[in-house]
N, C-alpha and C positions, 0 to 999 in steps of 0.2 A: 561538535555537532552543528549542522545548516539547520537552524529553524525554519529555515524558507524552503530548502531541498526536503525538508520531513512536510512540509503542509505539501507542496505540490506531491509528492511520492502520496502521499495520504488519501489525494483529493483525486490521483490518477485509480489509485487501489478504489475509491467509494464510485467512480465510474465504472469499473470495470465489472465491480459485484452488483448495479443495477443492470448493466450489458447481459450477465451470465451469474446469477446468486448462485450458482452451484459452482461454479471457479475456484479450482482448490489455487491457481497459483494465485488468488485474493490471500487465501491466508501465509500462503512460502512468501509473497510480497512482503504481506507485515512483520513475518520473520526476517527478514530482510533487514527490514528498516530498523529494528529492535537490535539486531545487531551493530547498527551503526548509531544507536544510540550514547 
């Protein structure tokens, strides 16, 4: 696991969801990430 690849993917996901709070791929993103945990 990239600690650095999980804050930037994280910090890309907490822009997206202030862009559009109803953005469901916010939450497929975090599934995403959780995966590559």
């Amino acid at each position: 696991m990239n600690l650095k690849s999980f804050d930037q993917a994280k910090e890309q996901a907490d822009k997206a969801i202030e862009l559009a709070p109803d953005n469901k791929s916010y939450t497929k993103l975090l599934e995403e990430i959780e995966k590559q945990l």
